[in-house]
C-alpha positions, 0 to 999 in steps of 0.5 A: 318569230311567228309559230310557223317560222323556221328560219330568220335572217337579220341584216345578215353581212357576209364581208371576205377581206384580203389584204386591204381589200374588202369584198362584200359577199352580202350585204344587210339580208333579211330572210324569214323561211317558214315550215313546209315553204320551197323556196328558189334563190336565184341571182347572177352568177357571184351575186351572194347564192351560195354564199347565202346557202352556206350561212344558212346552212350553217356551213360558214358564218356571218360578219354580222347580222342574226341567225334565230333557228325555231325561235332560239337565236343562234348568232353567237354559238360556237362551232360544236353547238352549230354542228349539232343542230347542223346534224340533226335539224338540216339536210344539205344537198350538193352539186357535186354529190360529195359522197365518200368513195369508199364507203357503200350507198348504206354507209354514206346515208348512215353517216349522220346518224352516226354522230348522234348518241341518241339513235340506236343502231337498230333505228339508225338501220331503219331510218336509213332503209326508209330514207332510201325507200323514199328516193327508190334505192333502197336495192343499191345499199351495197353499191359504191358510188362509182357504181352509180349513174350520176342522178344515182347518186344524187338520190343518195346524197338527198337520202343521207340529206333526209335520214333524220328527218330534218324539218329543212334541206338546203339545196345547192344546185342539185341538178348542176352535174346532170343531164335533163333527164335526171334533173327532172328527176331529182326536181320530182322528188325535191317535189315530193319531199316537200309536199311531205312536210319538208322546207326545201330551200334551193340555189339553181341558176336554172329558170325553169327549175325555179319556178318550181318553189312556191317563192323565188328570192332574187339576189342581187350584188348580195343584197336581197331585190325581191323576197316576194311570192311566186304568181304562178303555181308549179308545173307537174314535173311530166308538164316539162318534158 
């Protein structure tokens, strides 16, 4: 792996097996993601996207294949190893929120933080404060999730995503349960994480959300078809009203 590398993928497989059957969900992936890059996974729908995310994520694991994190090669740890470095170095957004109902926008961002003995509970206030600083609900920490707009509380879920500073975040169809205006929103501010420092590494079906990476990677029956650079630069956010 070179210095800048975060992530590398090594004929990743993904094979989901049913009775006699055998349903390949990708097949022979390679994928290098470095510090700071916005990258687009785009593909049909079942193509292997999410399933992708996922073991990139760390959310699910591969059939085979490599997982090197910062240099480390990670294939073989086990679950509580994975769900440390899931904690503290990966930010994961969702389509769907995925906030817990019963706990104010304060205590869903803090969350994380709580698993970790590392973090007092006075640095785990101030990180919280900042990560909703940065997404502009810092006024809301008292709210309940049904309390809030849709893009809302997308925003806390990126908060909670970011509050450890996790030199990645994952995306999986951020803007899929929101309406035009508040996509581009959320599209603004993944925008702006990036340029923070951030990798961002997003699944859209969108095209025009797509083309906001700085490299689109396009699957195709789970097997990578294009790994290129995108040719275009991205638009400002107020260019696609």
């Amino acid at each position: 792996m070179n210095n800048n590398e975060l992530v590398k993928l090594s004929n990743i497989c993904k094979i989901y097996s049913l009775e006699d059957i055998e349903t390949w969900a990708l097949k022979d992936v390679d994928l290098s993601i470095s510090e700071g890059e916005y990258i687009s996974i785009c593909g049909s729908s079942g193509c292997g996207k999410s399933t992708l995310l996922s073991i990139l994520g760390l959310l699910n694991t591969p059939t085979s294949g490599s997982y090197w994190f910062k240099g480390n090669d990670i294939s073989g740890y086990g679950k509580s190893k994975r769900t440390r470095i899931r904690n503290e170095k990966i930010g994961f957004i969702f389509q769907a929120f995925n906030l817990i109902g019963d706990m104010t926008v304060y205590e869903n961002v803090e969350l994380p933080l709580s698993y970790r003995k590392d973090i007092s509970k006075k640095d785990r206030r101030q990180l919280v404060m900042l990560a909703l600083e940065k997404v502009g609900m810092d006024h809301r920490i008292s709210h309940f999730p049904s309390q809030l707009s849709g893009g809302q509380q997308q925003r806390i879920a990126i908060a909670r995503a970011i509050v450890g500073n996790p030199p990645i975040l994952y995306a999986d169809e951020p803007t899929g349960n929101l309406d035009s205006k508040n996509a581009h929103m959320i599209m603004e501010l993944l925008n702006e994480l990036n340029a923070l420092g951030s990798a961002v590494v997003m699944v859209t079906h969108d095209t025009k959300f797509s083309t906001y990476a700085n490299r689109i990677v396009t699957l195709s029956d789970g097997q990578v078809i294009n790994n290129g650079m995108q040719p275009v630069a991205a638009q400002p956010m107020a260019a696609i009203a």
